[in-house]
C-alpha positions as a printed Julia matrix, in Angstrom:
511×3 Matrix{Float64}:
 -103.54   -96.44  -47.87
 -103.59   -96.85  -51.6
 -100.06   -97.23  -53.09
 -100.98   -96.59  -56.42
 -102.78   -93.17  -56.42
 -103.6    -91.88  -59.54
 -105.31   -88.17  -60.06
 -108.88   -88.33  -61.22
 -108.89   -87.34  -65.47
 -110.64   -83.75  -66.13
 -111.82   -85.48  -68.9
 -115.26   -85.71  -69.43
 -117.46   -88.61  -66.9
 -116.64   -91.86  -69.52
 -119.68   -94.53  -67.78
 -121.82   -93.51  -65.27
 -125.56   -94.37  -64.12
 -127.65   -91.23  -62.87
 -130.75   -92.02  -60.35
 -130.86   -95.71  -61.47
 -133.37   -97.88  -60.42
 -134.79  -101.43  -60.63
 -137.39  -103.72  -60.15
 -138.3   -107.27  -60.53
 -141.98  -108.14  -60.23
 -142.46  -106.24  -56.71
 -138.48  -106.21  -55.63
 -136.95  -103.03  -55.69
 -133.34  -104.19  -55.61
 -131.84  -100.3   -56.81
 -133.1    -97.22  -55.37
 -131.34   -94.18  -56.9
 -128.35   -95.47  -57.82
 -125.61   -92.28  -59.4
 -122.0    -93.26  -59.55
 -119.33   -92.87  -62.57
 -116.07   -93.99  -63.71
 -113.71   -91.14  -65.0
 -111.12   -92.28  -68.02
 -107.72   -93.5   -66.42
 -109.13   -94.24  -62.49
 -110.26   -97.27  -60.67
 -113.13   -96.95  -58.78
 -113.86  -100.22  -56.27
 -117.58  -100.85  -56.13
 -118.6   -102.35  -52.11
 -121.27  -104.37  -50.72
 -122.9   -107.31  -48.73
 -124.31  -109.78  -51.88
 -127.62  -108.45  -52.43
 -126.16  -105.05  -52.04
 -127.11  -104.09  -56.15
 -123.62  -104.22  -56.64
 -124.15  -106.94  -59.77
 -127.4   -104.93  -60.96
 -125.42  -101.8   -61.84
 -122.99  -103.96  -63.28
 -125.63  -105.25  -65.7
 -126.98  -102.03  -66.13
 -123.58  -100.9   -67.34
 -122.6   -103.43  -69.66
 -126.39  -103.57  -71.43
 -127.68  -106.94  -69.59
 -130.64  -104.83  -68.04
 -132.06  -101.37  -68.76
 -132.84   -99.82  -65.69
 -136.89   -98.78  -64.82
 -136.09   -95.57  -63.64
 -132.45   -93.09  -64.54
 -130.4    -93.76  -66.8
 -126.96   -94.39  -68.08
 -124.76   -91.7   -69.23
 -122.05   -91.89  -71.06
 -119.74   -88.8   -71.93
 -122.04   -86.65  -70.13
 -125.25   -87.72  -72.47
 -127.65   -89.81  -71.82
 -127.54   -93.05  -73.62
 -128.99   -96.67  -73.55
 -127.38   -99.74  -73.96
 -129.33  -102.74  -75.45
 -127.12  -105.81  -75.38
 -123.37  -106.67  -74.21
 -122.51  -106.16  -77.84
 -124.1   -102.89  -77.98
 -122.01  -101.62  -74.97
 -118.58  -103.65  -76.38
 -119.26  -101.27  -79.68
 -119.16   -98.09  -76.78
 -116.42   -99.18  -75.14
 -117.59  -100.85  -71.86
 -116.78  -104.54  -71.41
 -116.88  -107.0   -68.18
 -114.73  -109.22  -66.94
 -116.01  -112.04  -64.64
 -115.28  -113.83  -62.19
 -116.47  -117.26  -63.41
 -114.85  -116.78  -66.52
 -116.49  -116.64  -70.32
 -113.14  -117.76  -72.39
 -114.01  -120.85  -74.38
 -111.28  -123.3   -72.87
 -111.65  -125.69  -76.25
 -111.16  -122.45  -78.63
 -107.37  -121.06  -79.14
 -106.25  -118.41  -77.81
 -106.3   -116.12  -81.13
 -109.64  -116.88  -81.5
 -111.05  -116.32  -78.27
 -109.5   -112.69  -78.62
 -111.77  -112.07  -80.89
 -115.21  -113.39  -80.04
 -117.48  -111.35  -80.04
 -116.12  -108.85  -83.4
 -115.26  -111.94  -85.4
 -117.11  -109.7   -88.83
 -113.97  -107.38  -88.11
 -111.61  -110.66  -89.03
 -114.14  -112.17  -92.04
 -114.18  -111.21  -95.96
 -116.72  -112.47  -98.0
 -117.72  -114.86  -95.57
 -114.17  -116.06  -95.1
 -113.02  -115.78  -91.53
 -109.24  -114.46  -92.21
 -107.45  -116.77  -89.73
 -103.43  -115.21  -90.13
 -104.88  -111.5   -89.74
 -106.72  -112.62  -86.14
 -103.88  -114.78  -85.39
 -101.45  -111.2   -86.29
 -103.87  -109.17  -83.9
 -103.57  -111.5   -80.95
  -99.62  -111.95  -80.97
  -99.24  -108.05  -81.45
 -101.98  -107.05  -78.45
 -100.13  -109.99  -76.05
  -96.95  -107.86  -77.04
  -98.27  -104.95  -76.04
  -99.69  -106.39  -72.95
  -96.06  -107.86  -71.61
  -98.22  -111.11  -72.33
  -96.91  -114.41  -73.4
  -99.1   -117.2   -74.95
  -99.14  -119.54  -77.91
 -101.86  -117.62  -79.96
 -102.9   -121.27  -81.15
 -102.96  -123.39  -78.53
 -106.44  -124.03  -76.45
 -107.15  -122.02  -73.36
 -107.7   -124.86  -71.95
 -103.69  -125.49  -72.06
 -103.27  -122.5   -69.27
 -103.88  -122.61  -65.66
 -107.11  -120.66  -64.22
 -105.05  -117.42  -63.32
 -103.37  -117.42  -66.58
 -106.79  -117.81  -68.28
 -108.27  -114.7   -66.17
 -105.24  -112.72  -68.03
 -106.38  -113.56  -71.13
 -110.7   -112.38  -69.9
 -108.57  -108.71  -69.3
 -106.87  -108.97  -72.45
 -110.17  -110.17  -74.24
 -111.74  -106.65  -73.06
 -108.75  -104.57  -74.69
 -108.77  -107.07  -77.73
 -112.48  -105.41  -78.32
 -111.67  -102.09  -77.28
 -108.77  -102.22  -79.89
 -110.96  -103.36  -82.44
 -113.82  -101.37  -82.63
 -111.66   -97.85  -82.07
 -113.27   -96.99  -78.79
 -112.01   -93.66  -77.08
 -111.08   -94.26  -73.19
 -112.85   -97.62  -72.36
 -114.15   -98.72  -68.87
 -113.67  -102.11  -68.28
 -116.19  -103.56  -65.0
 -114.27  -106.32  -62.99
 -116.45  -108.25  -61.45
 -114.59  -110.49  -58.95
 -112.18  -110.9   -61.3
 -109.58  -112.26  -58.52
 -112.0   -114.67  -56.16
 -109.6   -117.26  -57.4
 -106.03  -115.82  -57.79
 -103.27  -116.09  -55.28
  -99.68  -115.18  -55.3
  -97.53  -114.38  -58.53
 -100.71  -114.56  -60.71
 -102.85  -111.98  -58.71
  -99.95  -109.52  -58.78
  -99.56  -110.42  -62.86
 -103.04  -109.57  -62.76
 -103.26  -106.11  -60.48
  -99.51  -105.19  -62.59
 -101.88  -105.07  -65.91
 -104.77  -103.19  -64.65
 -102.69  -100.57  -63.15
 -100.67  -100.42  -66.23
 -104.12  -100.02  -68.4
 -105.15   -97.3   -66.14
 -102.07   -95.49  -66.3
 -102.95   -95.78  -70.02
 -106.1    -94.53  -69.54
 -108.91   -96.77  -69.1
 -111.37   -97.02  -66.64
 -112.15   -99.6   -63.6
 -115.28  -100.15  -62.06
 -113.81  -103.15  -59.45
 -115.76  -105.3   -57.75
 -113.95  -107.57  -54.64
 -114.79  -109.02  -51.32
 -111.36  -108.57  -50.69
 -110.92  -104.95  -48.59
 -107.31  -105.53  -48.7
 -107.45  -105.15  -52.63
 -110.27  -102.46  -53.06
 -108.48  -100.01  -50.49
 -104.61  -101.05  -52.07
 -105.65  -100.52  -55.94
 -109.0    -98.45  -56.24
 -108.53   -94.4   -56.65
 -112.32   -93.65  -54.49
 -115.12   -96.12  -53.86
 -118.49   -96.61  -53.69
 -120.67   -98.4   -50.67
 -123.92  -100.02  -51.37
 -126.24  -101.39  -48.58
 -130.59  -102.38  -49.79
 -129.79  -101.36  -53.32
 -128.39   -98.17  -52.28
 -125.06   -96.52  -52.47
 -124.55   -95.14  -48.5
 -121.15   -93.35  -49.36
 -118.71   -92.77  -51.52
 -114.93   -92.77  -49.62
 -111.49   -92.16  -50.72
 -108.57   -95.5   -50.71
 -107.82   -93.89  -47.33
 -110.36   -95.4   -45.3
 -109.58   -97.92  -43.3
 -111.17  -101.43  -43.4
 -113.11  -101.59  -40.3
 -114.66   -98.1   -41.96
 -115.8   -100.31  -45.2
 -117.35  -102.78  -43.03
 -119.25  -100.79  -40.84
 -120.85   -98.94  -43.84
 -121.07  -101.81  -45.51
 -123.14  -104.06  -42.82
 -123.94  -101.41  -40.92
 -122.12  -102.86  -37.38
 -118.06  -103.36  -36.64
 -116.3   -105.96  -37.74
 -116.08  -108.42  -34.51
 -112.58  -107.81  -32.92
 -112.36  -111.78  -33.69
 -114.36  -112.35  -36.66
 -112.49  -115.77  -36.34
 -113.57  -116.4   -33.04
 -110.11  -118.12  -32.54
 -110.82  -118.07  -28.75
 -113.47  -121.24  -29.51
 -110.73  -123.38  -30.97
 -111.49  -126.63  -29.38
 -108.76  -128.17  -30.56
 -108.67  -132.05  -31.6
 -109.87  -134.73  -29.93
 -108.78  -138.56  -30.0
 -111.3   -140.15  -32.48
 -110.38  -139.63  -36.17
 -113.41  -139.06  -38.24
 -111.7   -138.27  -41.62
 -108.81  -140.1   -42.91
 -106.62  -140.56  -46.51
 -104.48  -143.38  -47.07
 -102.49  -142.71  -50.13
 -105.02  -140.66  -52.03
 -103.46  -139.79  -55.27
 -105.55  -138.35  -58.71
 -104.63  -136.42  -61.79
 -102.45  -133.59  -60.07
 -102.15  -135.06  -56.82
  -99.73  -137.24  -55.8
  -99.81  -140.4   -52.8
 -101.2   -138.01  -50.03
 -102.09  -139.62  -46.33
 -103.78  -137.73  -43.32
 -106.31  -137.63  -40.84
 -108.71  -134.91  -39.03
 -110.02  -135.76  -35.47
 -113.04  -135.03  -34.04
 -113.84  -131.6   -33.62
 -110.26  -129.9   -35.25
 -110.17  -127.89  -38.62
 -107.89  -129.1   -40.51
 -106.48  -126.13  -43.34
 -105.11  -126.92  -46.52
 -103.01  -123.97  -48.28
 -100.7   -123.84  -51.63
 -100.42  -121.95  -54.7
 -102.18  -122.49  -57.81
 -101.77  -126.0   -59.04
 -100.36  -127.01  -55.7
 -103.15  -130.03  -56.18
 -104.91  -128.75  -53.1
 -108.17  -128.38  -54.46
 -107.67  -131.8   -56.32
 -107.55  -133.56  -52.67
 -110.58  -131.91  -51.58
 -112.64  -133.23  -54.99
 -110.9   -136.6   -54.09
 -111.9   -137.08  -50.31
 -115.5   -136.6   -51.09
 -115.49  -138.57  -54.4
 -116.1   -135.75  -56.51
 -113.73  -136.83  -58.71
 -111.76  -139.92  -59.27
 -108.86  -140.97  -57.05
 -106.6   -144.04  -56.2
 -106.12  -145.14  -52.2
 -108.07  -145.27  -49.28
 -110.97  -142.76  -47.58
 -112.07  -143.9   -44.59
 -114.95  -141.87  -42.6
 -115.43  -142.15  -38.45
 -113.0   -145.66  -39.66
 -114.76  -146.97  -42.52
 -113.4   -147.15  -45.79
 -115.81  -145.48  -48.71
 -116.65  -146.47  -51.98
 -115.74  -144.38  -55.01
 -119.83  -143.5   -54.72
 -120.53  -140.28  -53.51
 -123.88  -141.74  -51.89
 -121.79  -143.72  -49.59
 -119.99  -140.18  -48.51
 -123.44  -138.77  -48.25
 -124.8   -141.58  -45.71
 -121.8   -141.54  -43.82
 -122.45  -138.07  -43.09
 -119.77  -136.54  -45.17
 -120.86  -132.72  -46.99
 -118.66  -131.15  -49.36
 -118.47  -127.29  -50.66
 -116.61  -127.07  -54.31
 -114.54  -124.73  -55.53
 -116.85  -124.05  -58.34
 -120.31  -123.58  -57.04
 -122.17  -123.04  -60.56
 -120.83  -126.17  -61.76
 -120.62  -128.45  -58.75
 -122.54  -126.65  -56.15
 -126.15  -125.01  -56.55
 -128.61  -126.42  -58.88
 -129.25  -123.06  -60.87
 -132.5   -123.93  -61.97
 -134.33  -125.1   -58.87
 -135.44  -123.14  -55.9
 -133.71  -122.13  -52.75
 -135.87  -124.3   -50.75
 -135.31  -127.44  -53.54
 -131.51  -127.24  -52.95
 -131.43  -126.94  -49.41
 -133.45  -130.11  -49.22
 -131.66  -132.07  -52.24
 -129.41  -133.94  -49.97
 -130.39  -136.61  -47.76
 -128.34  -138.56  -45.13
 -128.82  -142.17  -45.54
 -129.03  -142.35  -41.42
 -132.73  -141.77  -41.53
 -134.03  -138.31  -42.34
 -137.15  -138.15  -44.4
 -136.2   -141.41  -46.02
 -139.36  -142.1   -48.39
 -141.26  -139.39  -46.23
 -141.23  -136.42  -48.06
 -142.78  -133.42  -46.46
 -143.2   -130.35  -47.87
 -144.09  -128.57  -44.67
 -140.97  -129.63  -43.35
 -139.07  -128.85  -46.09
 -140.51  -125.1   -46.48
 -139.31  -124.95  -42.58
 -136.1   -125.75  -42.84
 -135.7   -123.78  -46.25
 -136.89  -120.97  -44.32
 -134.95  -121.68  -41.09
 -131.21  -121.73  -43.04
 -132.41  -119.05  -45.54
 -132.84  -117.02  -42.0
 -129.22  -118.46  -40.31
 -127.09  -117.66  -43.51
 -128.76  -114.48  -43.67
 -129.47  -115.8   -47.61
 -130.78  -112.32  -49.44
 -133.82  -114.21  -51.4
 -137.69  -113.05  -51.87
 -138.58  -116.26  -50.76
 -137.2   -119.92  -50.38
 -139.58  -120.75  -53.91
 -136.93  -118.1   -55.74
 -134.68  -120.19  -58.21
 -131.28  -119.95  -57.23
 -130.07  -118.56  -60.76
 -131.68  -115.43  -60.03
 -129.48  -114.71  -56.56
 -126.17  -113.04  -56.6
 -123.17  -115.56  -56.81
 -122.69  -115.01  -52.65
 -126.05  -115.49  -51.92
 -126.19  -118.58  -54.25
 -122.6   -119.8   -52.41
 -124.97  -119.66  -48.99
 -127.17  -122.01  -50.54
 -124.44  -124.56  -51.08
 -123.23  -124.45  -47.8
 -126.85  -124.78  -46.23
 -127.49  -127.3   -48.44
 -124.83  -129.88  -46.29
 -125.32  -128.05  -43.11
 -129.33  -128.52  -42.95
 -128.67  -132.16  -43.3
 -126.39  -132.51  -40.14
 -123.19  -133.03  -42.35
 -120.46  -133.87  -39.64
 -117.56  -134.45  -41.83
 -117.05  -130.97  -44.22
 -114.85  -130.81  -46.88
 -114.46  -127.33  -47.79
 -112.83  -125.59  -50.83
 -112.76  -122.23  -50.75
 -116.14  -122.04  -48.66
 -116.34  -118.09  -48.52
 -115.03  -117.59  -51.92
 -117.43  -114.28  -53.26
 -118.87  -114.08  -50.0
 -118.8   -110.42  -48.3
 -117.93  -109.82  -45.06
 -121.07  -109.86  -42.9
 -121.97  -113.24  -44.01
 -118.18  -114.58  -43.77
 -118.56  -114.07  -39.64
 -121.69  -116.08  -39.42
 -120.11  -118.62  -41.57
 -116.92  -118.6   -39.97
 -119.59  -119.17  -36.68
 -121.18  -121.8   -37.8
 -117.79  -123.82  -38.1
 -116.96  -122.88  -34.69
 -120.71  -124.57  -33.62
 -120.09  -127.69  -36.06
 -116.51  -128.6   -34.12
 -118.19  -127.41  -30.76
 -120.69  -130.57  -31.61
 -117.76  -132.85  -32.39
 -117.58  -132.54  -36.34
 -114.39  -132.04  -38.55
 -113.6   -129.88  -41.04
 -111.1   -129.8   -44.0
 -110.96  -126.34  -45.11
 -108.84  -125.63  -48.37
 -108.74  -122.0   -48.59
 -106.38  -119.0   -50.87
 -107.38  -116.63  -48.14
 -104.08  -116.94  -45.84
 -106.11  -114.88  -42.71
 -108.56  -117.9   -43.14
 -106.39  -120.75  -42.86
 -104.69  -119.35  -39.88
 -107.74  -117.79  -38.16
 -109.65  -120.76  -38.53
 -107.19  -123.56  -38.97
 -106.0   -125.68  -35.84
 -103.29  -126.81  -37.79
 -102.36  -125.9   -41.98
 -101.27  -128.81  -44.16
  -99.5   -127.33  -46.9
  -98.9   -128.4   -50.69
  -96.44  -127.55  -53.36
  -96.61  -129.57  -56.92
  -99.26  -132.05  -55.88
  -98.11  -133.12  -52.5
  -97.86  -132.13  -48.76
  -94.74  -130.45  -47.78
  -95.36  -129.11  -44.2
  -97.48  -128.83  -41.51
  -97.75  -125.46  -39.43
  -99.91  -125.39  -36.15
 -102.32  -122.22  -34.99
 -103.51  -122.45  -32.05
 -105.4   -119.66  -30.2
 -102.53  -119.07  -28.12
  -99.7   -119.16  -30.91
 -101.45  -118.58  -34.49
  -99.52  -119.75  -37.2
  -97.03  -116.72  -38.55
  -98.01  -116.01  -42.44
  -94.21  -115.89  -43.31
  -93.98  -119.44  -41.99
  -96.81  -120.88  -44.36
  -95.59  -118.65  -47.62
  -91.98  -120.35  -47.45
  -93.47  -123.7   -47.76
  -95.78  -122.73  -50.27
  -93.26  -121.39  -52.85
């Protein structure tokens, strides 16, 4: 039931596409696509990846012009060239891999974008943007040092500043009721910093801008959104008010119910006796001495806050980053090269996929075949036959929404391209998975059949280390949840399928 129910504005439509369509060579990806966003309302915006959902997005904020409809604005048809062009409107988008400049200071990144608005005979007027950022972070219930870097803030605190970037632009260029598109804009938020977050966006509706909102998370979409839109094929298949339920959203959304146990917590194997991951000590930047061990066929969770160094421990089991201690895999101790991980069977899903993850500019069959285990798959044998089959086989498993396995992966949604990363370990009989965040922007249909495939992997004997903000995740999934506060373990809670793990008895160690 939506707690935050706000009447929809009389007010004329302020961003809204009207029988929008589009295609890509041959791929129809929107079919008649009309939705709007009134002034003061947030509309959530549903679907599996693939759905269109990041097309109209795109559509709306000038990235593509549709091939058939057309966007309306103010009840007039209008078209929208560029980003900048639609800034200059009053429709900006905030991502969720996120466009501040982390070297820049925070006064200036405020203002990227509009920086002529700031510059007098080619003399960029440094005290007037500094003046504009200090007075909109007032207004805003803010607080920031206007000239340090972003890159002196934490990731949630630097999502803040992507929402106050949109009504930085707003602000300067005078716009009348602006719609601001969140897209994912809390994948990777948790605790005090997503509720910071939601506090703002409800405060800026209240104001009397606009929301088109974008989430994997139900929870969120049905708690904060005013009505929302479902898109299945490029389609929108309904449009339902914040009183549905979630079992509702996922039907329409995937077009079956949710599994009573999408966890499948009843095939919880349990640990055996042989330990096939283990940390001695592990310590990094972050992260301090940290020792443990995951047996044969058990999932191991990891939860924490922000900065509770638990993503730092997955980067520094697999190598990914540097670390002091021991790692030992199925009892032998590995290198700080990642190849040694690699042959020992080890596979590891980052946090951040487009920077760690997929190769962007190769194809979906070229990164599902980059890896290969040093234990004698294809070594020096490359065959492209093969290759294409097993390309096709996990494109088919994963349920991967692609043309083909020859599409580059830059040109799949950010789920789809997630799927990718995740086949790209599994394909190659990775038995040791180190997993942060593994279904981060991945919707619901393709969550189960992940959530599945872990299930099959311990089945067969293989561990996993799943770090994960989603509590429901760790404690579905989790045989037992290690968590961390300030860089170090603090508690251990166990789930088994008889007595899951009680969220109130993770959150008090995590805080």
């Amino acid at each position: 039931m939506n707690q935050h129910a706000h009447a929809q504005s009389s007010e004329p439509t302020s961003l809204g596409v009207a029988g929008a369509g589009m295609v890509f060579d041959t791929n129809v990806v929107l079919r008649d696509v009309t939705m709007h966003v009134n002034p003061g309302e947030i509309v959530g915006l549903i679907g599996e990846n693939g759905a269109g959902k990041s097309t109209v997005m795109d559509i709306l904020c000038g990235v593509l012009q549709p091939t058939a409809g057309t966007v309306v604005m103010d009840g007039s048809d209008v078209e929208l060239h560029t980003p900048v062009d639609a800034a200059r409107r009053g429709v900006y988008r905030v991502f969720q891999e996120q466009s501040v400049i982390p070297r820049l200071p925070v006064f200036v990144n405020l203002c990227l974008g509009a920086e002529e608005h700031f510059t007098v005979a080619g003399v960029f007027r440094k005290r007037v943007a500094q003046q504009h950022a200090r007075d909109l972070l007032a207004d805003l219930g803010l607080s920031y040092d206007v000239d340090k870097p972003v890159s002196a803030y934490s990731f949630g605190q630097r999502q803040l500043l992507e929402l106050a970037r949109a009504v930085s632009l707003s602000r300067i260029y005078e716009t009348r009721d602006p719609v601001i598109l969140l897209d994912e804009p809390t994948a990777a938020l948790s605790g005090g910093e997503l509720e910071l977050f939601f506090a703002l966006v409800t405060r800026l509706r209240d104001a009397g801008t606009g929301f088109l909102f974008v989430s994997h998370r139900l929870n969120e979409l049905l708690d904060y959104s005013d009505r929302l839109y479902v898109m299945k094929d490029g389609a929108v298949v309904a449009e339902v008010p914040a009183s549905t339920s979630e079992s509702e959203l996922h039907r329409l959304m995937v077009g079956r119910e949710r599994a009573e146990d999408m966890y499948q917590k009843g095939r919880q194997c349990g640990p055996g006796d042989d330990v096939r991951l283990r940390a001695i000590a592990v310590s990094s930047d972050g992260l301090k001495p940290t020792s443990l061990a995951v047996h044969r066929g058990e999932v191991v969770g990891v939860g924490g806050l922000l900065g509770s160094g638990k993503n730092q421990l997955a980067a520094a089991l697999f190598g990914a980053a540097g670390y002091r201690g021991t790692v030992e895999i199925d009892g032998a101790a590995m290198s700080g090269r990642l190849g040694d991980r690699v042959a020992a069977g080890a596979g590891y899903i980052p946090l951040h996929r487009h920077a760690e993850g997929a190769s962007l500019g190769l194809t979906v069959s070229q990164n599902i075949n980059e890896v290969r285990l040093g234990r004698g798959a294809d070594i020096g044998l490359r065959s492209p036959r093969r290759e294409r089959a097993r390309a096709k086989e996990w494109v088919d498993k994963l349920r991967v929404r692609t043309r083909s396995p020859e599409q580059t992966v830059r040109t799949l949604s950010g789920g789809n391209q997630q799927k990718v990363v995740f086949a790209k370990w599994l394909s190659q009989g990775a038995e040791v998975l180190i997993a942060d965040n593994p279904t981060r922007g991945v919707d619901a249909g393709a969550k189960e059949e992940i959530y599945a495939i872990m299930r099959d992997l311990t089945a067969s004997g293989a561990s996993v280390l799943l770090v994960s903000d989603d509590l429901s995740e760790l404690i579905g999934l989790s045989d037992r949840i290690l968590v961390m506060h300030d860089g170090e373990i603090v508690g251990e809670v166990a789930s088994t399928p008889d007595s899951p793990a009680r969220e109130e008895d993770v959150v008090s160690l995590m805080v």
